[in-house]
DSSP file (Angstrom, degrees, kcal/mol; ACC not computed):
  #  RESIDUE AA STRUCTURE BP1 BP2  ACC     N-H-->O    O-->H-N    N-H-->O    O-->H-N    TCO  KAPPA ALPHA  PHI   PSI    X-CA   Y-CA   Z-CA
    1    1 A X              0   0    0      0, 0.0     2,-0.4     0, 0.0     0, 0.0   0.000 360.0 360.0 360.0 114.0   32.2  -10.2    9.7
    2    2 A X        -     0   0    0      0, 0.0     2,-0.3     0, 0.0     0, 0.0  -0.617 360.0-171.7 -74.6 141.6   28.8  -12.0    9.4
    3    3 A X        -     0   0    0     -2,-0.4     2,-0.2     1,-0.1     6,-0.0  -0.705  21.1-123.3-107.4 168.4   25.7  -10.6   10.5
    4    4 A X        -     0   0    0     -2,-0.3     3,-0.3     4,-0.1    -1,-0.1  -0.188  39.4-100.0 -75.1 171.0   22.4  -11.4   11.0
    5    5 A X  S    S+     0   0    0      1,-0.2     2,-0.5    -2,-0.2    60,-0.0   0.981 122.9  34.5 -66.1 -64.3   19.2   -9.6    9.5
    6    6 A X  S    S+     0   0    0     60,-0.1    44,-0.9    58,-0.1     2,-0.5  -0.344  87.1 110.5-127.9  40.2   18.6   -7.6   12.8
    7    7 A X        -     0   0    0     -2,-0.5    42,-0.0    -3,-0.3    -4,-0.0  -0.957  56.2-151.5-104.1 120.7   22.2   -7.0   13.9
    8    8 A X        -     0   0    0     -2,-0.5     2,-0.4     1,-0.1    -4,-0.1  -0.350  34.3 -95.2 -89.5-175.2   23.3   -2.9   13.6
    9    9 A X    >>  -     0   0    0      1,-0.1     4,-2.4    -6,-0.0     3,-0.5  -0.649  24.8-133.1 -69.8 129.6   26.7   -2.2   13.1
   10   10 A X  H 3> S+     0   0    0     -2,-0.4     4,-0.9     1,-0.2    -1,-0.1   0.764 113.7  55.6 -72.6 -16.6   28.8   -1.3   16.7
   11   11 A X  H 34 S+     0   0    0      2,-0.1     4,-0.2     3,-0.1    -1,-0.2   0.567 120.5  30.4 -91.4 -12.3   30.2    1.8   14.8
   12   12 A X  H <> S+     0   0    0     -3,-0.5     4,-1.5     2,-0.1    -2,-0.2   0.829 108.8  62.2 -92.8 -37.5   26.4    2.8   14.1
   13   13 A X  H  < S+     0   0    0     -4,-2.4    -3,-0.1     1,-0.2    -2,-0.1   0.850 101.6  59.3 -48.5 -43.5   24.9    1.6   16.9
   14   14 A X  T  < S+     0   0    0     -4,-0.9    -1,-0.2     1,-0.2    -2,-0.1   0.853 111.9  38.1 -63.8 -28.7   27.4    4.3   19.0
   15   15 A X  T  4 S+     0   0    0     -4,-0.2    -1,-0.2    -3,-0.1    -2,-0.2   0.754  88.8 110.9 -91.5 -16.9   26.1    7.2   17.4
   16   16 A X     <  +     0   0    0     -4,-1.5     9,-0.4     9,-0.0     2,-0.2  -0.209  43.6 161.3 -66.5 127.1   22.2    6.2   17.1
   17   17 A X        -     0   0    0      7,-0.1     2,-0.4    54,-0.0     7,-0.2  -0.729  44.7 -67.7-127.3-160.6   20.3    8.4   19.5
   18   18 A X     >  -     0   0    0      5,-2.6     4,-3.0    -2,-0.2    36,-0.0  -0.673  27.6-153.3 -64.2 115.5   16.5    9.6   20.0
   19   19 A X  T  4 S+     0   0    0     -2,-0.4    -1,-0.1    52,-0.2    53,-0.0   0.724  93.6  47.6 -61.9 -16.1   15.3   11.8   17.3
   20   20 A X  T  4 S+     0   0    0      1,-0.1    -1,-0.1     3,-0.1    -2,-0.0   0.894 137.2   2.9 -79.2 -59.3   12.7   13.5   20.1
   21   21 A X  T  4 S-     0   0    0      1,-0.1    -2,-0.1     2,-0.0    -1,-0.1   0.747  91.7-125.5 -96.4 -13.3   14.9   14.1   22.9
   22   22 A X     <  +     0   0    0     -4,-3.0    -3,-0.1     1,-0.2    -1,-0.1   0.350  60.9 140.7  90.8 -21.0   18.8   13.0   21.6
   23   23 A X        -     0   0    0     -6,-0.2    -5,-2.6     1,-0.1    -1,-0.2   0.096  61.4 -85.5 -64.6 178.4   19.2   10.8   24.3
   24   24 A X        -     0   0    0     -7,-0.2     2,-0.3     1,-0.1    32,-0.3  -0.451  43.3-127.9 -93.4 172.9   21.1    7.0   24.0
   25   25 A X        -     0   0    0     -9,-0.4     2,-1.1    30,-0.1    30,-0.2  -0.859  12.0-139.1-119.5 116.5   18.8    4.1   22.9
   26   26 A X  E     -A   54   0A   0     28,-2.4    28,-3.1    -2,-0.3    29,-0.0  -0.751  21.2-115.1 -94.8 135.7   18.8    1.4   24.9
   27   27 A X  E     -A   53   0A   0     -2,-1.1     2,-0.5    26,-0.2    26,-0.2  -0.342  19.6-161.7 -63.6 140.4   18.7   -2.5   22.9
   28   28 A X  E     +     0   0A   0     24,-2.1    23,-2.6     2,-0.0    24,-0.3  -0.909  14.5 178.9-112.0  93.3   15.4   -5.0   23.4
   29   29 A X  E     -A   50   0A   0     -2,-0.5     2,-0.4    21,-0.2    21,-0.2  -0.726  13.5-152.8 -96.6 171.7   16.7   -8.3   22.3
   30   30 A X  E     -A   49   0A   0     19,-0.9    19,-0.6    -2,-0.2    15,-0.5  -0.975   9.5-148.8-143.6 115.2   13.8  -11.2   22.7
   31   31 A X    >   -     0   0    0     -2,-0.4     3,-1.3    16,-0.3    15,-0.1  -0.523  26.3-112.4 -81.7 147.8   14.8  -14.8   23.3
   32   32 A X  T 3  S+     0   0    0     -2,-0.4    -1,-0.1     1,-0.2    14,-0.1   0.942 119.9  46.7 -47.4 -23.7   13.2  -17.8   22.3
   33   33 A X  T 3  S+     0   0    0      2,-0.1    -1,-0.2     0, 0.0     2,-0.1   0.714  95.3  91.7-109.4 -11.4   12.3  -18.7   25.9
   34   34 A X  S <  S-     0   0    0     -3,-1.3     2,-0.4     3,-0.0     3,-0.0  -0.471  73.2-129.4 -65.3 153.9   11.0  -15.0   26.8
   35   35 A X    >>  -     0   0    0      1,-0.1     4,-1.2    -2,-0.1     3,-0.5  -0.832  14.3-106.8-110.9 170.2    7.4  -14.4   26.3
   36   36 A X  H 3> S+     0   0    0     -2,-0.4     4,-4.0     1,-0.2     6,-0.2   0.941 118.2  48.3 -23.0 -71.7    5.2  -12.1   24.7
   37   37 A X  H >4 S+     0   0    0      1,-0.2     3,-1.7     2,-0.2    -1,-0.2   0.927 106.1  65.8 -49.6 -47.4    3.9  -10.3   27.6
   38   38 A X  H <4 S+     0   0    0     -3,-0.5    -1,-0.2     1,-0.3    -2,-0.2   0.813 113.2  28.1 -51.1 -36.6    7.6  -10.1   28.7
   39   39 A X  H >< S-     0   0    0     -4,-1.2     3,-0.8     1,-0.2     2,-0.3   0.475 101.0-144.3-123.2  37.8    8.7   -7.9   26.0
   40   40 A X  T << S-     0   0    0     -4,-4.0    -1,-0.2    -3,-1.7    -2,-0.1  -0.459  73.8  -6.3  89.5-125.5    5.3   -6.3   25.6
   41   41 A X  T 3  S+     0   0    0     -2,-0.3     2,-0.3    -3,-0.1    -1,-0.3   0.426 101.5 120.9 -93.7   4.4    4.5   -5.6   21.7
   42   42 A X    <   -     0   0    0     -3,-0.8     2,-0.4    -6,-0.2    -3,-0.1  -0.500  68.8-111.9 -74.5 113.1    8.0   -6.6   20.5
   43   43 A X        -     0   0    0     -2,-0.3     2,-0.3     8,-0.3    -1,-0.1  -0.423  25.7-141.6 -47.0 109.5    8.5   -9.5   17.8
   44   44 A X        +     0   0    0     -2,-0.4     2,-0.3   -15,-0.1   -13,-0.1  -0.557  33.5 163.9 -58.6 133.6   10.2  -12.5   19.2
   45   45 A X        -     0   0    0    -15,-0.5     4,-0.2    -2,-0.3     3,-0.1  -0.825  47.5 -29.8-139.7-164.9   12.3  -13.7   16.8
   46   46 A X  S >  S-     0   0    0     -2,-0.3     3,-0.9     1,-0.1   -16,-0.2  -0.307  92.1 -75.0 -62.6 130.6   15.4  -16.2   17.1
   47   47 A X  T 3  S+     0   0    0      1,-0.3   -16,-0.3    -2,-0.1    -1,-0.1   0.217 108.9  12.2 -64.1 134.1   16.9  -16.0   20.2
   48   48 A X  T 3  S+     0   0    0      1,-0.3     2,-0.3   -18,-0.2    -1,-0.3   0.350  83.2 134.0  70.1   3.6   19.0  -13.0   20.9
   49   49 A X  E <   -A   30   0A   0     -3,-0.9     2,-1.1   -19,-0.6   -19,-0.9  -0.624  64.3 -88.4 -91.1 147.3   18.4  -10.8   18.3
   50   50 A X  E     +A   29   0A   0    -44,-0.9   -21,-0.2    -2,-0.3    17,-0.1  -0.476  44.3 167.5 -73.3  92.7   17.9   -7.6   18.4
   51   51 A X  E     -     0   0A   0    -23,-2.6    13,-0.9    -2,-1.1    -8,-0.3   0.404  54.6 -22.2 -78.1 -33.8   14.2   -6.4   18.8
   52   52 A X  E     - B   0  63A   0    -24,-0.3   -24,-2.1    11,-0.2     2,-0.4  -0.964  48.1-117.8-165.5 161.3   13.9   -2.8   19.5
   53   53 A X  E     -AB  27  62A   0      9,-2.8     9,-0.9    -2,-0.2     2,-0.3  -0.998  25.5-158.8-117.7 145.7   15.4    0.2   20.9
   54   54 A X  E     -AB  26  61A   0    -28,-3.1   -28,-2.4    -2,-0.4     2,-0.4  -0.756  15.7-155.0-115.4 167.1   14.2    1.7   23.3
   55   55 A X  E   > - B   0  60A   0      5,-3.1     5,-0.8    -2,-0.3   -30,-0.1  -0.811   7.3-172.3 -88.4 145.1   14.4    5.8   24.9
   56   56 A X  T   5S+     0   0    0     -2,-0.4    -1,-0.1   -32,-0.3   -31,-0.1   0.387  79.0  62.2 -85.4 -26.8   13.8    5.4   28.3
   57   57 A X  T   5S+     0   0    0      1,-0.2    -2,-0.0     3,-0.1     0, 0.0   0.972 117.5  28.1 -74.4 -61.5   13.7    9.6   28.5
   58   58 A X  T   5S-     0   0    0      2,-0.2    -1,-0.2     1,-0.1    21,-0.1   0.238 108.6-119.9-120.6  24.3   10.8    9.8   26.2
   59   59 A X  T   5 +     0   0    0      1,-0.2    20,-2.0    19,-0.1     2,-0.4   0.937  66.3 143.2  65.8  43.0    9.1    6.4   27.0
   60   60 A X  E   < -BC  55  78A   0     -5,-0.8    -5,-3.1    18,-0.3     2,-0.4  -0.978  42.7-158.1-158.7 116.0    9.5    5.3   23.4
   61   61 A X  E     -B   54   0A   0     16,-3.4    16,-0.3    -2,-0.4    -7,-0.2  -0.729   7.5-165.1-102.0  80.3   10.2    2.2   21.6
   62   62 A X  E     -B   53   0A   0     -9,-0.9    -9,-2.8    -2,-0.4     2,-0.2  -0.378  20.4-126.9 -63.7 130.8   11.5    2.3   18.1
   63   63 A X  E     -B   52   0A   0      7,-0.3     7,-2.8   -11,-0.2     2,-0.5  -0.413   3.1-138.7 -86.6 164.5   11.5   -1.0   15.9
   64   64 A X  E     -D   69   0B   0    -13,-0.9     2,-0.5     5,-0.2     5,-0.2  -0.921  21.8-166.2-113.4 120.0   14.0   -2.5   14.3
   65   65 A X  E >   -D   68   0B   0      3,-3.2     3,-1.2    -2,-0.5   -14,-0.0  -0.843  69.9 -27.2-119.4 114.9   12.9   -3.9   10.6
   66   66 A X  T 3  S-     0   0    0     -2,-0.5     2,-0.6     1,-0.3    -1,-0.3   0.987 129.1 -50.7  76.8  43.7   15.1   -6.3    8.5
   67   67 A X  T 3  S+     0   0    0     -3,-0.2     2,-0.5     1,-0.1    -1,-0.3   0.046 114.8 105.5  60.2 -27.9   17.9   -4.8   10.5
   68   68 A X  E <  S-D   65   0B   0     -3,-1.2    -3,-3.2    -2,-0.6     2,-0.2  -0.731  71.0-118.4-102.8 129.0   17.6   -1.3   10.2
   69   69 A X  E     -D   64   0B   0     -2,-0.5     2,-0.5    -5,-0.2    -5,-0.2  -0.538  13.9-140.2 -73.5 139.4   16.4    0.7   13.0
   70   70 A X        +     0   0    0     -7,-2.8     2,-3.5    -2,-0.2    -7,-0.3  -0.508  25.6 174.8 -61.3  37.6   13.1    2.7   12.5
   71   71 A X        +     0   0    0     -2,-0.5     2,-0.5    -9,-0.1   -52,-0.2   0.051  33.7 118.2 -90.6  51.6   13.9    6.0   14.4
   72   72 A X    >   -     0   0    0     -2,-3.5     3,-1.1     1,-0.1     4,-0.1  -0.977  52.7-151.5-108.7 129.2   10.4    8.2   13.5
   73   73 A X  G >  S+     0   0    0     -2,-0.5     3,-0.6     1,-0.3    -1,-0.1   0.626  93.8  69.7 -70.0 -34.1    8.5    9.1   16.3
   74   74 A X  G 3  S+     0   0    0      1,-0.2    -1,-0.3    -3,-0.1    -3,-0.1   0.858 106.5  35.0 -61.0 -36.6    5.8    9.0   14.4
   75   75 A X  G <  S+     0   0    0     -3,-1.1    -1,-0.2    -5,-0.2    -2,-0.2   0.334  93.8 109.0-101.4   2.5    5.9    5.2   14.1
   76   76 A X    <   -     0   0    0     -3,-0.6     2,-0.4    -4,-0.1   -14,-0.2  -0.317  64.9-121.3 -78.5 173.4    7.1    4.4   17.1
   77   77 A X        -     0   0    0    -16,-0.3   -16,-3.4    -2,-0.1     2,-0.2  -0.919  23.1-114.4-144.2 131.0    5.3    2.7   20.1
   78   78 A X  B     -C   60   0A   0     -2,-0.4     2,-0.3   -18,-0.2   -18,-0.3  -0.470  25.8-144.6 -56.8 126.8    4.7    4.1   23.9
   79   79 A X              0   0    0    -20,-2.0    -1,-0.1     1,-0.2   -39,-0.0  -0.724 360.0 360.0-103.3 153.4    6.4    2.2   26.3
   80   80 A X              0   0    0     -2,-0.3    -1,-0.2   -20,-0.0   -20,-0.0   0.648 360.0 360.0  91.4 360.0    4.7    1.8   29.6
């Protein structure tokens, strides 16, 4: 199966959850033809790919770098 740089696995992607609260992650993909403001502080990159995950519980956006999601709260970004 090829991937992309910022494509997770679907057998990892089901288990990642929030390290604060535990809750599921929802995906931020960013298309070429979105803008900036539309997904905030998120890197656009080539259309469809996967940008961020986000918690919706605890208002928290983890990046995704080179493929691998970022999931430290400490480095993570406030949504809202």
């Amino acid at each position: 199966m090829s991937q992309t740089p910022t494509t997770i696995e679907p057998w990892l992607r089901e288990i990642l959850r929030c390290p604060q609260c535990k809750g599921e992650l929802t995906d931020v993909r960013a298309t070429a033809a979105e803008s900036v403001e539309a997904v905030e502080a998120v890197d656009v990159s080539a259309e469809g790919e996967l940008t961020e995950l986000q918690c919706p519980t605890c208002a928290l956006g983890y990046p995704i770098e080179s493929g691998v999601p970022v999931l430290l709260v400490d480095l993570a970004r406030r949504l809202g």
